[in-house]
C-alpha positions in Angstrom: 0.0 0.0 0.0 2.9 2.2 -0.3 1.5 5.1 -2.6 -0.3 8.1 -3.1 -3.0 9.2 -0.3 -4.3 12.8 -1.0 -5.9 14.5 2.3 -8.7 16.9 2.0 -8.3 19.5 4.6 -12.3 20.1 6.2 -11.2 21.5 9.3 -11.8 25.3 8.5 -15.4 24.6 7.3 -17.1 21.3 8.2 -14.6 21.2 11.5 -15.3 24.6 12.7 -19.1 24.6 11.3 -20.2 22.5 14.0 -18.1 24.3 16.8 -20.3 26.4 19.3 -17.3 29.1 19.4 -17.5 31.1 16.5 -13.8 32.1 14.8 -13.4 35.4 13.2 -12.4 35.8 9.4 -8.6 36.7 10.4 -7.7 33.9 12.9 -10.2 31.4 10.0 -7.4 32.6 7.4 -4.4 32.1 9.6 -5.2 28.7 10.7 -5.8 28.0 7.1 -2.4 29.6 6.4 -0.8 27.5 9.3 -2.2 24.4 7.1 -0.5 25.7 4.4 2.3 25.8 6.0 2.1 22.2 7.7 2.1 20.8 3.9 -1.8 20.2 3.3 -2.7 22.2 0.1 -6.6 20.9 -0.7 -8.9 22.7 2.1 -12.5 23.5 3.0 -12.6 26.6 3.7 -16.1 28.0 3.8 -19.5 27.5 3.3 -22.1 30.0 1.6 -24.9 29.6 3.3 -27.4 31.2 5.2 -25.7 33.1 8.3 -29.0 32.3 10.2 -28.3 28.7 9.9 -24.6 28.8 10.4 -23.3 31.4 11.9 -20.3 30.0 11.9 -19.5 30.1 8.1 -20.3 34.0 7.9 -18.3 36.0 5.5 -16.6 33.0 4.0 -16.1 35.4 1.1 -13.8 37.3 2.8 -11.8 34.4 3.9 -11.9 33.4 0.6 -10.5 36.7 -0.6 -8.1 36.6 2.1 -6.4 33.6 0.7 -6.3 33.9 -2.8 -2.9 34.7 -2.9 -1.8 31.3 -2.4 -1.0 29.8 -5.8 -0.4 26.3 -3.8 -3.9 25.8 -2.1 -6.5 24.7 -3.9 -9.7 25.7 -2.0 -13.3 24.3 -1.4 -16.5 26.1 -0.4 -20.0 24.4 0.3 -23.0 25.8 -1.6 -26.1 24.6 -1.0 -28.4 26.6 -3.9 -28.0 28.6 -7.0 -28.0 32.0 -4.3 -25.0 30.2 -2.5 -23.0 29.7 -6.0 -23.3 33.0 -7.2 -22.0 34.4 -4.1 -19.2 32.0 -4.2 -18.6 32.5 -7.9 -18.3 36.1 -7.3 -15.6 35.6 -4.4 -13.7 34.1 -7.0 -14.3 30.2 -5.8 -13.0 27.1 -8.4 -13.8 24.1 -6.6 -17.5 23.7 -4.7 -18.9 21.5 -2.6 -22.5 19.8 -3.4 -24.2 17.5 -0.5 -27.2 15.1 -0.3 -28.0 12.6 2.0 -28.2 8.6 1.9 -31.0 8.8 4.1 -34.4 9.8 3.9 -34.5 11.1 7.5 -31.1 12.8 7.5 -32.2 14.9 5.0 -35.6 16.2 6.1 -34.0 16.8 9.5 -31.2 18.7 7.9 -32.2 20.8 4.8 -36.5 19.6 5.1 -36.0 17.9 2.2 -36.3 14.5 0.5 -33.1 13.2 -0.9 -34.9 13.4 -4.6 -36.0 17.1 -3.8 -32.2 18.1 -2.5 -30.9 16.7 -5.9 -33.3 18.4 -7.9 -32.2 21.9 -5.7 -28.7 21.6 -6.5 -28.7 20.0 -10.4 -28.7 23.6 -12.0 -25.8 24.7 -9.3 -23.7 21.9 -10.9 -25.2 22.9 -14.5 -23.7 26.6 -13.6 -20.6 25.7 -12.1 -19.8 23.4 -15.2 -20.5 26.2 -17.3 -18.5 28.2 -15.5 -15.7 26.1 -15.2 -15.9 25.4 -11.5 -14.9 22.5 -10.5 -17.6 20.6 -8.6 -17.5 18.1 -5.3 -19.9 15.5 -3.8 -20.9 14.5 -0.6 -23.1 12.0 0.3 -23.9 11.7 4.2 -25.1 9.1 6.6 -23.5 6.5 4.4 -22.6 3.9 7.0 -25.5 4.8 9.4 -28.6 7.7 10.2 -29.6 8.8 13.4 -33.0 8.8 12.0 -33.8 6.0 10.2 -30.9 3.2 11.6 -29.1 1.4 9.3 -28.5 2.7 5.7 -28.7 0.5 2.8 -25.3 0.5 0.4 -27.8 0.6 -2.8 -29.0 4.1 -1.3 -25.5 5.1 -1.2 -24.8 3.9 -4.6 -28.4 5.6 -6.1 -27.2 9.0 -4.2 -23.4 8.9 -5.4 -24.3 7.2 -9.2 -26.3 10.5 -9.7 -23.9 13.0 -8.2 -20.9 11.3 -10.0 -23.5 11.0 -13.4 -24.2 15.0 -13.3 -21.1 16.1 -13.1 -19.0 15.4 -10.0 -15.5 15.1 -10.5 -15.2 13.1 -7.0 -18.0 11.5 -4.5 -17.0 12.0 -0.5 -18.9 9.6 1.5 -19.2 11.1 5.0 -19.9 8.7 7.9 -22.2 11.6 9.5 -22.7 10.3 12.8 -19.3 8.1 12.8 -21.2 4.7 13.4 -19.4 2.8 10.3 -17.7 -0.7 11.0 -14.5 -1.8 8.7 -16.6 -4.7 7.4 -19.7 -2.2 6.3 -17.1 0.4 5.0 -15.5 -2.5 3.2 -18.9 -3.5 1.9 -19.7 -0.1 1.1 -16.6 0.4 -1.1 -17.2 -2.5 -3.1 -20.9 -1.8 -3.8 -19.6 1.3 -5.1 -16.8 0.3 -7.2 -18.7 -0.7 -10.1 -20.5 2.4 -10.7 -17.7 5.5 -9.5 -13.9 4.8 -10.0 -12.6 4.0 -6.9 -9.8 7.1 -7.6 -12.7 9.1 -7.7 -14.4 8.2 -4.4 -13.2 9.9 -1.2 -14.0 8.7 2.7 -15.2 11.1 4.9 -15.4 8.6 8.6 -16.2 10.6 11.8 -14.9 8.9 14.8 -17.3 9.2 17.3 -16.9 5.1 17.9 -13.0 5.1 17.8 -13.6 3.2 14.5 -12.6 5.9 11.5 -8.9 4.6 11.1 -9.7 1.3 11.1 -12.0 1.4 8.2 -10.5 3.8 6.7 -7.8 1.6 6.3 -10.4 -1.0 5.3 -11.1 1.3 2.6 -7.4 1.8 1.4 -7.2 -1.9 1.3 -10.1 -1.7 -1.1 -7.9 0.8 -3.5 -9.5 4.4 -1.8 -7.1 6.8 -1.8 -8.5 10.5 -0.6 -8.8 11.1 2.7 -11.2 13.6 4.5 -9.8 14.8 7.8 -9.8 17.7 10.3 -6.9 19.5 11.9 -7.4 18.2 15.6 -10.7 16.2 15.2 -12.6 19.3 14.5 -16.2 19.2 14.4 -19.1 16.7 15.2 -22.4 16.4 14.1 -25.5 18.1 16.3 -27.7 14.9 15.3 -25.1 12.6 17.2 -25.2 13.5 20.9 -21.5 12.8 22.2 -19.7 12.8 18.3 -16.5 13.5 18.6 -16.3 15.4 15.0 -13.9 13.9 11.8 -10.9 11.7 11.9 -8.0 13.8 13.4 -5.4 15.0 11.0 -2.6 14.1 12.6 -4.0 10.6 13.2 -4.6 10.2 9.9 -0.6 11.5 9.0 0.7 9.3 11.8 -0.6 6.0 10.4 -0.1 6.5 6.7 3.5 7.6 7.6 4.2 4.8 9.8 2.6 2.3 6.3 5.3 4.1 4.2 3.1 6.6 2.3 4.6 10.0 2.8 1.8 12.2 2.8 4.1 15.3 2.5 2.9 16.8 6.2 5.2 18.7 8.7 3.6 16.6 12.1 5.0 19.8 14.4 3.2 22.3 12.3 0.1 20.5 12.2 -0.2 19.9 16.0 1.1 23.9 16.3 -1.7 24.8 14.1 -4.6 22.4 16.1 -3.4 23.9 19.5 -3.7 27.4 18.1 -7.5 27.0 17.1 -8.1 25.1 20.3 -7.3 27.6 22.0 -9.5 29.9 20.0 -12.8 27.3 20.6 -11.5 26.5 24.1 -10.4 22.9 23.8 -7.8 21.1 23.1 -7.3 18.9 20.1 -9.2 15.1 20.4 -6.4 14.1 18.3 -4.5 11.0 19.8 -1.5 12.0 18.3 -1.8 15.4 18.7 -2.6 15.2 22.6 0.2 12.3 22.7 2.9 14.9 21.2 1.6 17.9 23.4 2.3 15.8 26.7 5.4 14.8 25.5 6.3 18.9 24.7 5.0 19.4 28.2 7.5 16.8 30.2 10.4 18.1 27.7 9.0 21.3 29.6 9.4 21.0 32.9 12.3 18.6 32.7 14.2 21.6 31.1 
């Protein structure tokens, strides 16, 4: 397995989205500048949305701007309507993010929607961004498991990702919402999958709110995935899943490929820096095993100095 893993970055938007401490545009753009620097160059950065709904995610256009002088990044944003895209568009966005849910009850909870009417919202965003030459990304949610409705079938998951892939998509993130995926069902999931996206074009998305994202996402590179959705520190969580303990941490993610023999390219010190600043922003440290592993080991260094 020693090859290529490429690591989207979701800690500035889907990690700090579900944070109850708002960050300001200026400390958003320099922990996404102290990403940067730690070696990861594709990241979410913002999400144009309502600032009713998310509060969190206001004036993602100006951390947008704020960035754009970095030739090396390449950038996401979530949009979640044709209002959402032009904004984006006009903030000078290249690569957007698309979502719909695997489950029926996921998505009425989230967007009070069906999964056929949240498709049908976002076709002519894709139509535009196409047009416009703006790249376009998927996500499909609850793909392992829904608060709502239990277990999630993998033909749902392969109806939601064939038509997302099918309009335009030029890569399908399966997001394990409420982290409740086993490496057998991601395993299971994957292969369902592989016959209908290319599996270089299908990225995994695991919370770990059951300790279990590293293990299938290894299950999933041993099926031939190879992109990687992770947040600096374990950022995030999901408010359906009472006690989530948000995405796969970073660093965790960069300690295990490393220790496989896949260089992923990532300065470990920076990263941990960067998690520890933005803790400190939210107030709390990073869940990241690593991360928390390498801070007490900073701290005996410390005091034994």
């Amino acid at each position: 397995m020693s090859d290529t893993v490429r690591i989207v970055e979701v800690g500035p938007r889907d990690g700090l989205q579900n944070e109850k401490t708002p960050v300001g545009v200026a400390d958003r753009i320099a922990f996404i500048e102290a990403l940067l620097g730690a070696g990861l160059h594709t990241l979410e950065v913002g999400a144009f949305v309502s600032p009713k709904a998310i509060p969190q995610m206001v004036n993602s256009d100006a951390v947008l701007r704020g960035i754009e002088h970095h030739p090396e990044g390449e950038f996401h944003v979530l949009v979640p309507n044709l209002k959402g895209y032009e904004a984006a568009h006009a903030a000078g966005a290249r690569v957007i993010a698309v979502f719909a849910s695997a489950s029926e009850g996921f998505s009425r909870a989230n967007i009070n929607c069906s999964v056929a009417e949240s498709i049908e919202r976002f076709k002519p965003v894709v139509a535009r961004a196409r047009a416009d030459g703006v790249r376009v990304r998927g996500y499909v949610s609850c793909v392992l498991g829904c608060p709502f409705d239990g277990e999630v079938r993998p033909q749902a998951v392969v109806d939601v990702a064939t038509t997302l892939w099918d309009l335009g998509c030029y890569e399908i993130s399966l997001g394990d919402t409420i982290g409740v995926g086993t490496p057998r069902k991601a395993r299971h999931l994957l292969r369902a999958l592989a016959g209908e996206v290319p599996m270089a074009h299908l990225a995994m998305h695991f919370h770990d709110t059951y300790g279990q994202a590293l293990a299938n996402l290894y299950a999933g590179m041993e099926e031939g995935a190879r992109i990687i959705d992770a947040a600096a520190g374990g950022l995030g969580g999901c408010p359906y899943a009472p006690g989530a303990t948000g995405n796969v941490a970073t660093e965790d993610v960069v300690y295990m490929l490393e220790g496989m023999g896949i260089a992923t390219g990532v300065d470990m010190t920076k990263l941990v820096a960067a998690s520890n600043a933005i803790g400190r922003l939210i107030g709390r440290p990073p869940v990241s095993r690593v991360a928390a592993a390498i801070n007490a080991k900073s701290r005996t260094k410390a005091k034994g100095g």
